[in-house]
C-alpha positions in Angstrom: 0.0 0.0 0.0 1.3 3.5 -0.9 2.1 5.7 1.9 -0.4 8.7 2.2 1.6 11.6 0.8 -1.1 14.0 1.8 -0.8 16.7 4.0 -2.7 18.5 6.7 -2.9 21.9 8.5 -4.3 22.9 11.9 -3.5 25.5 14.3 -3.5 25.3 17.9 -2.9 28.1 20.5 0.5 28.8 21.5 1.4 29.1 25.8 0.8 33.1 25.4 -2.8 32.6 23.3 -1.7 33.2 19.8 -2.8 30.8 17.6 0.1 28.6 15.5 -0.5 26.4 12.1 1.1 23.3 12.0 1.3 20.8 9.2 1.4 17.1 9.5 1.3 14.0 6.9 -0.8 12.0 9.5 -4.6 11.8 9.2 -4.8 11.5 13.0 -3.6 13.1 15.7 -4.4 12.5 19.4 -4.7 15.8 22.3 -5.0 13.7 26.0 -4.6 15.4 29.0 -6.5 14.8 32.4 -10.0 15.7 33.5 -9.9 19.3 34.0 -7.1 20.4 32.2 -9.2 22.2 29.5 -9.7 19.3 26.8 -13.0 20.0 25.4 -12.8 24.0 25.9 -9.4 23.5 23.4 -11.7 21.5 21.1 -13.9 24.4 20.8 -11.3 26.7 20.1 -9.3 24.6 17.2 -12.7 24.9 15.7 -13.6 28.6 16.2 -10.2 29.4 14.5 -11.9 27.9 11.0 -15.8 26.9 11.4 -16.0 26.5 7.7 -13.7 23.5 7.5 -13.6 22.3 11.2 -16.5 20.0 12.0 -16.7 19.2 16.2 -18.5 16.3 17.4 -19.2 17.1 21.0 -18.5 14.6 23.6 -22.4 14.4 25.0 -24.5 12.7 22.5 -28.3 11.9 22.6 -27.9 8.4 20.9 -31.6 8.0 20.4 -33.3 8.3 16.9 -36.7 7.9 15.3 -37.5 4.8 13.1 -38.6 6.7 10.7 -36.0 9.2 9.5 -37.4 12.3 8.5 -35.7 12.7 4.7 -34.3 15.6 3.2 -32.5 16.9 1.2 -28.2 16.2 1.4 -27.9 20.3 1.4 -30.0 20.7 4.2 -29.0 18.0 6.3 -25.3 19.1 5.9 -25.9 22.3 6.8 -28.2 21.3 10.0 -25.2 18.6 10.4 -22.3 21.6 10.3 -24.4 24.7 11.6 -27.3 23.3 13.2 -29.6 25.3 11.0 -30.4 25.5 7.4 -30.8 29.4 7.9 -29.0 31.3 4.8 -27.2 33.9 6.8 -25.5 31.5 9.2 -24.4 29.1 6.7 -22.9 31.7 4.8 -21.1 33.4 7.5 -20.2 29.7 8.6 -22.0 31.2 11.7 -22.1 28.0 14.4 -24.1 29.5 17.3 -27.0 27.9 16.5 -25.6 24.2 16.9 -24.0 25.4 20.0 -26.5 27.3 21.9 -25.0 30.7 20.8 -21.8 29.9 22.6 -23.7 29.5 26.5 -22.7 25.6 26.3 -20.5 25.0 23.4 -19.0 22.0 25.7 -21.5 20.9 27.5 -24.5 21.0 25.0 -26.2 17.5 24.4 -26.1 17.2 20.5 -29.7 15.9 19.5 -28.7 15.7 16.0 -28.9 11.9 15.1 -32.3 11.9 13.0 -30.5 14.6 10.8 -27.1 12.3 10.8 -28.8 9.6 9.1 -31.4 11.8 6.8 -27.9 12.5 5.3 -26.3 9.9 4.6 -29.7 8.4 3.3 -29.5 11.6 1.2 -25.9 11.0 0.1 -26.5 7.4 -0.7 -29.6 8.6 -3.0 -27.4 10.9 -4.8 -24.8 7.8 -5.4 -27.2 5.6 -6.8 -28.8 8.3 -8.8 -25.7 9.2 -10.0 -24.7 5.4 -10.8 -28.1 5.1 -12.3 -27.6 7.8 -15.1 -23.7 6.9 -16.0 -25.6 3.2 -16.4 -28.0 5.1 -18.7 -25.7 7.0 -21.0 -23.5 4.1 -21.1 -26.4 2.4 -23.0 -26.8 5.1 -24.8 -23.9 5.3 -25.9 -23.2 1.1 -26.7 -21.0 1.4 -24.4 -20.2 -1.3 -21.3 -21.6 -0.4 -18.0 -19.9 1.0 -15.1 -18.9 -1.1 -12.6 -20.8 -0.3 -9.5 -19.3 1.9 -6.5 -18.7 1.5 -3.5 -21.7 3.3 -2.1 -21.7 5.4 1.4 -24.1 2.5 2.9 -22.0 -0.2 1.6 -18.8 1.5 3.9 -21.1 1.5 6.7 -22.2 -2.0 6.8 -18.3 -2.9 6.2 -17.3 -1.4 9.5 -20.4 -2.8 11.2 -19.2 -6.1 10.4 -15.9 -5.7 11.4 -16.5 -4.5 15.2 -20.2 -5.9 15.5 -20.1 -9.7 13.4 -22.7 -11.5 15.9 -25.2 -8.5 14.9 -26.4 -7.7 11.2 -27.3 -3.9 10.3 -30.0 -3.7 7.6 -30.8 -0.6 5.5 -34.6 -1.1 4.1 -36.8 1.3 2.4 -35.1 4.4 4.2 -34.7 2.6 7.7 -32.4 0.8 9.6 -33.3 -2.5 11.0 -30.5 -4.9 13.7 -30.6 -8.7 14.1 -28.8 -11.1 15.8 -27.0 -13.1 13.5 -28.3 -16.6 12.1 -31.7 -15.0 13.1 -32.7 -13.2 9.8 -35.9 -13.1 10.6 -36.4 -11.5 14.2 -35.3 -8.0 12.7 -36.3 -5.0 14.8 -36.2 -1.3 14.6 -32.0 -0.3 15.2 -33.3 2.5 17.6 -33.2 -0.3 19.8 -29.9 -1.7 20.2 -27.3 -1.4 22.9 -25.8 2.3 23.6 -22.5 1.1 21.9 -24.1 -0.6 18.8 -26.2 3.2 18.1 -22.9 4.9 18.7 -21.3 3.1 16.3 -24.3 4.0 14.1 -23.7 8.0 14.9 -20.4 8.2 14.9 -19.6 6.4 11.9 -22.7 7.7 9.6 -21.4 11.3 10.8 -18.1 10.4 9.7 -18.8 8.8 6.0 -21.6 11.9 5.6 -19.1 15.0 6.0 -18.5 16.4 3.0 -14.7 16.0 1.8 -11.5 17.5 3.1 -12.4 18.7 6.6 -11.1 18.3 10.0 -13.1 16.3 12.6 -12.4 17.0 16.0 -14.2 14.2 18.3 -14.1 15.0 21.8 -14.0 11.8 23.3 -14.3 9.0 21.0 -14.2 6.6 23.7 -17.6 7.2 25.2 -20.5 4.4 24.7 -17.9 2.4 23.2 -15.7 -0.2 24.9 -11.7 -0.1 24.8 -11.9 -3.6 22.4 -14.0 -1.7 19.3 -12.3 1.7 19.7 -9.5 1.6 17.7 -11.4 -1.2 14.6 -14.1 1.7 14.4 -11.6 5.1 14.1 -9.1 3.0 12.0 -11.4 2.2 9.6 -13.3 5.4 9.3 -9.4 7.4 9.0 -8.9 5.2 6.1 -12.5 5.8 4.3 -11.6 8.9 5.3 -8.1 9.7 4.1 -9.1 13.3 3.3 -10.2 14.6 6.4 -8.0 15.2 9.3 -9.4 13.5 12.7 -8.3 15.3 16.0 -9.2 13.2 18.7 -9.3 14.5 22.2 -9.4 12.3 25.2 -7.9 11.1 28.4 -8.0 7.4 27.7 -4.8 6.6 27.7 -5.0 3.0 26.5 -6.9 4.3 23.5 -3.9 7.1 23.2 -0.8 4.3 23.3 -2.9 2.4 20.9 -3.4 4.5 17.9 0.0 3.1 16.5 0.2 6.3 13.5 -0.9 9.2 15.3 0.5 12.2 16.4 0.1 12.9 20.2 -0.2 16.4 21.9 0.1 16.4 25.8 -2.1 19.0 27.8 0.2 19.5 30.4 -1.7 22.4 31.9 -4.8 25.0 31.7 -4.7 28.0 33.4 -8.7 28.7 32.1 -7.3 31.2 29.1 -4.1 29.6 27.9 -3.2 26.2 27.7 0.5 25.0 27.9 0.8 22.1 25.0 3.5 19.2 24.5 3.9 17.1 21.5 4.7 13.4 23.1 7.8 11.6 21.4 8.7 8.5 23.4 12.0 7.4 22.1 13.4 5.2 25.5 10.2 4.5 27.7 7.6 2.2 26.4 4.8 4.2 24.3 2.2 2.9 26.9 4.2 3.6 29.6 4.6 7.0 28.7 1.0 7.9 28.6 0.0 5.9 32.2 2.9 8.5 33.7 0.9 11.2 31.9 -2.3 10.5 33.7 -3.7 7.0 33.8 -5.2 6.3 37.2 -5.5 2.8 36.6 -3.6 0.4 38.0 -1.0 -1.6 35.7 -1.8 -5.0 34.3 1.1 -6.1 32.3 0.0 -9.6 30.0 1.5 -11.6 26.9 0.6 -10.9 23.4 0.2 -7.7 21.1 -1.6 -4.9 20.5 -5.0 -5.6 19.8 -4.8 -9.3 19.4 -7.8 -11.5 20.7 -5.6 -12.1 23.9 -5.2 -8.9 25.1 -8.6 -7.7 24.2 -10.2 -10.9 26.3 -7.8 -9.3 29.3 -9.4 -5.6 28.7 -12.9 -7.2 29.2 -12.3 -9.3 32.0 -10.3 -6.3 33.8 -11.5 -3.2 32.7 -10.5 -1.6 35.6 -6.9 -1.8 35.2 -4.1 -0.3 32.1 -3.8 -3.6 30.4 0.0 -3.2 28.4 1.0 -6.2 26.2 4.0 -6.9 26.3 4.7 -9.5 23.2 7.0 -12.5 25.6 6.1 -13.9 29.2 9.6 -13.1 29.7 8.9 -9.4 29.2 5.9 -9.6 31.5 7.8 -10.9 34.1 10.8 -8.4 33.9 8.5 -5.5 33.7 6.0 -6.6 36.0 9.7 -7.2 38.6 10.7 -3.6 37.4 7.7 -1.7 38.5 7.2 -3.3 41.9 10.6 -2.4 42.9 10.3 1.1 42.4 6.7 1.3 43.5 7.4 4.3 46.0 7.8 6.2 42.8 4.6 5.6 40.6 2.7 4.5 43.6 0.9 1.8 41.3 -0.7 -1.5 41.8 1.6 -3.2 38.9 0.2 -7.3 38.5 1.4 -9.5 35.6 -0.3 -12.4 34.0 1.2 -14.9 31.5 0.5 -18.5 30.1 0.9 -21.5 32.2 3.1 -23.1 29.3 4.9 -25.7 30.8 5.9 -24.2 34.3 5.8 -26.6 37.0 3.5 -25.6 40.2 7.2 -24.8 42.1 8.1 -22.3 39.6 4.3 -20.7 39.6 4.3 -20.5 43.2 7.2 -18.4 43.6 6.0 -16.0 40.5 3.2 -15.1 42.8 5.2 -14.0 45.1 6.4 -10.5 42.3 2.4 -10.4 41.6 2.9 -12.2 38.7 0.2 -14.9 38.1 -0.5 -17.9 35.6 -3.3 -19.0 33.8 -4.8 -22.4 34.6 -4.8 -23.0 30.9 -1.3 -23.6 29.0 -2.1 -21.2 26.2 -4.0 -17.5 26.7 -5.5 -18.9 23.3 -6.9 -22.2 25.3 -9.2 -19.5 27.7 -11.5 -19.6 24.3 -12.4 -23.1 24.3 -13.0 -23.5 27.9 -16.0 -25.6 28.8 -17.7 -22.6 30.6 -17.5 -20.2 27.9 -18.9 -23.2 25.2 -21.8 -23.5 27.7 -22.3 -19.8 27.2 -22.0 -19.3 23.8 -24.7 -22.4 22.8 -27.0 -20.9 25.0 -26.5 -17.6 23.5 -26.4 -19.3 19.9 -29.7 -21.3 20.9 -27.4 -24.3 20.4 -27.6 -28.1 22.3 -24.4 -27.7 24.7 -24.1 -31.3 25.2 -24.2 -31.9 21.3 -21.7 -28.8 21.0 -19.4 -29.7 23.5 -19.5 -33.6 23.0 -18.1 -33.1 19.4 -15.6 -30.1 20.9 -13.8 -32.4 23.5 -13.8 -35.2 21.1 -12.1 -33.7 18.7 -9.8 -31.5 21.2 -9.0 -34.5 23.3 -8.8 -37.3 20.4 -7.7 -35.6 17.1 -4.9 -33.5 18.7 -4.1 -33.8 21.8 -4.0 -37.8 21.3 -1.8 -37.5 18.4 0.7 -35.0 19.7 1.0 -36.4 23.1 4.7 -37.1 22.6 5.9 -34.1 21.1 3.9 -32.2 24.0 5.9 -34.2 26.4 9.0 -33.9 25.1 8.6 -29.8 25.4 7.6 -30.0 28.9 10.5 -32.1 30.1 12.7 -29.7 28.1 10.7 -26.6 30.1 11.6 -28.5 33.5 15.2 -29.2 32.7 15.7 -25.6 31.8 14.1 -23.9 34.8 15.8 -26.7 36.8 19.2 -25.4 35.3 18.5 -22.1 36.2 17.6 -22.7 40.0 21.1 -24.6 40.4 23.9 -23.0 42.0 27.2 -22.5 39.8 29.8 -21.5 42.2 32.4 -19.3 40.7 35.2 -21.1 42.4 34.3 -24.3 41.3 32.3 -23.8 38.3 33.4 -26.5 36.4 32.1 -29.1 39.5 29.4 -27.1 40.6 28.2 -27.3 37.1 28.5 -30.9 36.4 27.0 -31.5 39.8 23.7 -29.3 39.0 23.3 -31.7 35.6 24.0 -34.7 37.4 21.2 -34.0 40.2 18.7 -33.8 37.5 16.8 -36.9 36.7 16.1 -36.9 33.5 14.7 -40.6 32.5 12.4 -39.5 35.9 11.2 -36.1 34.5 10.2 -37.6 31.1 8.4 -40.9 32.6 6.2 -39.0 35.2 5.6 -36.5 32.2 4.6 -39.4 30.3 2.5 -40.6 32.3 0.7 -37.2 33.3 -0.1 -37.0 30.0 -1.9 -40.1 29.1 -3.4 -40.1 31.9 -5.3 -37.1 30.9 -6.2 -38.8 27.6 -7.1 -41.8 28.8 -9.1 -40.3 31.7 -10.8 -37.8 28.8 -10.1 -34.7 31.8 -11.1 -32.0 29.3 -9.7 -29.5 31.3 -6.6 -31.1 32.4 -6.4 -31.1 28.9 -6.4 -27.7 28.4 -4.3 -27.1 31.2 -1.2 -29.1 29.6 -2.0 -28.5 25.7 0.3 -26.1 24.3 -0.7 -25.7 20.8 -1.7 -22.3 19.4 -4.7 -22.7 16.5 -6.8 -24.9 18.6 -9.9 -21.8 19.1 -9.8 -21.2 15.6 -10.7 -24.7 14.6 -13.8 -25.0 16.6 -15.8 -22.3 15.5 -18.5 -24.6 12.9 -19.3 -26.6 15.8 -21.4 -23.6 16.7 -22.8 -22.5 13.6 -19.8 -20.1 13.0 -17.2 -20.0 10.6 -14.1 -21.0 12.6 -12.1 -17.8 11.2 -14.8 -15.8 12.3 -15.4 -17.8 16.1 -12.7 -15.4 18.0 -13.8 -12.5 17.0 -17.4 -13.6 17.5 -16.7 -14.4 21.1 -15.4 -10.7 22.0 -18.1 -9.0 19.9 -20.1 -11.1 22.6 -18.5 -10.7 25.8 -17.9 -6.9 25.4 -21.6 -6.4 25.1 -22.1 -8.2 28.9 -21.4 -6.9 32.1 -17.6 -7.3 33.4 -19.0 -9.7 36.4 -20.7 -12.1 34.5 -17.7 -12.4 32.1 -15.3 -13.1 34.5 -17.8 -15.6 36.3 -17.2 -17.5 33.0 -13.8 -17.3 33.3 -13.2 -17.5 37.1 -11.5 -20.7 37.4 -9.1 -20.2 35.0 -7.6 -16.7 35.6 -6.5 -14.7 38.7 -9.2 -12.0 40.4 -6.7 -9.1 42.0 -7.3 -7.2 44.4 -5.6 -4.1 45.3 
């Protein structure tokens, strides 16, 4: 993919009030600071300093919106959109007071503008297929070969629907939107009732796609109604629909801030209620994530395995939304940061916990990680949490599936089509595992290294290690212990291979499950989940 060679301008004030352009060749840029240092107030401002091309989507949003749309016209619902009027004069003075109450709550407003939101993009998809319509026309006219069809406005929006909501189907029908639950085609109902995330999804992104081209969007807190998991799928995907508009995000989510790999981020280090004094962030030695939880994350640290955005560490946000979650790629890093933090607590004054895979670790080495807060899954592989017995029961009942049908042809083929056939290979990692962390509890005195040395290899039993392994092992098969199963099984691949048990494609089960669990409440999550991961407390 090319590299996006476009550039864009801004201004923001300077320490003594002036106002400075800046250019950048990023779509995206990021302003966090804490509550009350003047966030929202400095949103108002970047927009007052050009109302004709700056477009501010307050951060209090009524998300509720009538089944049936009153239409228009794209002109006027642009203008209600931008101005929040269709009055001549304001328009053409780019005159905004009436959309923010003539300046008396221009940040605290509650924007009632949703109806209007979809009446345009309803208009703007008319005009496409109009438009399509007539070039189809002349074509024949013509004898010539038909366009190929467009992308349209509504075809974008059902692209990102899918993406962040797959378990839920959005339906546009005779000028309305319709929801239903997937594999249920025909229990549709009105969208103005879905969750509050699902309709800010709706909002956001139909305001987005609808803005007419090359502006700036400045979204005061992007995170609201929407949970840490979808955040970044939904604002990625509308930046690149949107490639021509500039997006200015302001915020004081700091995990949504680290996350937003290509940004550009401004730091409000203070507001004295005229001026603000502004920082752009470069982290060159300290993590990215780390940065920003010095900057003003009042969460506690929750350091786990895996990347950015992967299923892992999105299952971790769910099940502890109260704390930073900051993957950290390796156990090994988990552990040295998780070491690293606790030992200068006095500083930060954090609660820092780590949690990484079970792997192989023997129940010796796993008691004394507890002791640094660092804990271990009950499950060999993060990737095993997915295929848990609990969570299966769940997900039928959810799916209106038979769970002992589901779960009988799950732990058949789990138990006897790979964990039977890889039973020796599995062993022979595990007694490798032991060996190694044996090795590294040994003593090698620096006198006598050579003896000390030969003496720590000697003291380890290796024929021992391997038959008790062995043994472990098939006792689990032949016993058919599902979750012992789990417990030893170290094979990445496994959730994704399970999914058309349950009606699902099995590409499409993981992200299925967290569209799922992000819609419940944290508590009934983690009861899933409860006997296979750690509950801290601070």
């Amino acid at each position: 993919m090319l590299k996006n060679l476009k550039s864009y301008k801004y201004k923001l004030p300077t320490i003594n009030g002036e106002s400075k352009e800046h250019t950048t060749n990023n779509n995206s840029i990021i302003i966090i600071g804490a509550n009350g240092s003047g966030k929202s107030k400095l949103g108002a401002w970047i927009e007052d300093q050009n109302p004709e091309n700056v477009h501010r989507i307050g951060a209090q949003r009524n998300l509720n919106f009538q089944q049936n749309i009153p239409l228009t016209n794209y002109d006027d619902a642009k203008n209600r959109i931008f101005y929040g009027t269709n009055d001549e004069s304001n328009v053409k003075n780019h005159n905004k007071g009436s959309r923010w109450n003539w300046e008396k709550s221009n940040t605290t407003m509650l924007l009632e503008d949703f109806d209007v939101v979809l009446a345009a993009l309803i208009a703007m998809y008319n005009i496409e297929t109009n438009n399509y319509f007539n070039e189809c026309k002349d074509a024949e006219k013509a004898d010539r070969n038909k366009p190929n069809t467009p992308n349209s406005i509504m075809e974008k929006l059902m692209d990102i629907w899918d993406i962040i909501f797959p378990q839920r189907c959005l339906l546009f029908e005779d000028s309305k939107f319709f929801a239903y639950e997937y594999n249920k085609p025909f229990e549709k109902y009105s969208a103005n009732q879905m969750s509050d995330g699902e309709r800010a999804v709706l909002y956001l992104a139909s305001q987005v796609l609808a803005i007419p081209g090359n502006k700036t969007l400045i979204i005061d807190e992007p995170e609201i109604h929407l949970h840490g998991t979808i955040m970044n799928k939904l604002w990625e995907r509308l930046e690149e629909y949107r490639s021509d508009c500039l997006f200015i995000y302001i915020t004081h989510d700091t995990n949504f801030a680290a996350s937003h790999n290509n940004s550009e981020k401004i730091w409000i280090k203070s507001y004295d209620g005229k001026n603000w004094n502004l920082e752009k962030i470069i982290s060159n030695e300290l993590p990215e994530k780390l940065l920003f939880d010095i900057l003003g994350s009042r969460k506690n640290i929750l350091f786990v395995e895996g990347e950015e955005n992967s299923f892992d560490s999105q299952l971790y946000s769910i099940l502890y939304p109260d704390y930073f979650i900051i993957p950290c790629g390796s156990c090994m890093q988990v552990i040295m940061r998780t070491k690293s933090f606790n030992s200068t607590q006095k500083i930060h004054n954090y609660n820092v916990y780590g949690i990484i895979d079970r792997d192989f670790r023997t129940e010796d080495e796993i008691n004394k990680l507890v002791k640094d807060n660092i804990y271990t899954l009950k499950v060999s592989e993060v990737e095993n949490l997915f295929i848990i017995e609990e969570l299966i029961s769940f997900l039928a009942d959810y799916l209106a599936k038979n769970f002992n049908d589901v779960f009988s042809n799950i732990k058949n083929y789990i138990i006897k089509e790979r964990f039977g056939n890889q039973i020796r290979s599995q062993v022979k990692k595990n007694v490798v595992s032991q060996i190694k962390y044996e090795l590294s509890m040994a003593e090698i005195s620096e006198i006598n290294t050579k003896e000390s040395f030969t003496n720590a290899i000697e003291s380890i039993n290796t024929d021992s290690i391997y038959e008790e392994t062995l043994n472990s092992y098939e006792e689990a098969l032949i016993s058919n212990n599902y979750k012992k199963v789990l417990e030893m099984f170290n094979e990445k691949g496994l959730a994704k291979s399970i999914g058309h048990h349950l009606s699902l494609k099995d590409n499409d089960y993981l992200n299925t499950v967290i569209s799922i669990l992000r819609n419940k409440e944290p508590e009934e999550v983690f009861g899933i989940f409860k006997n296979y991961v750690p509950r801290l407390s601070d």
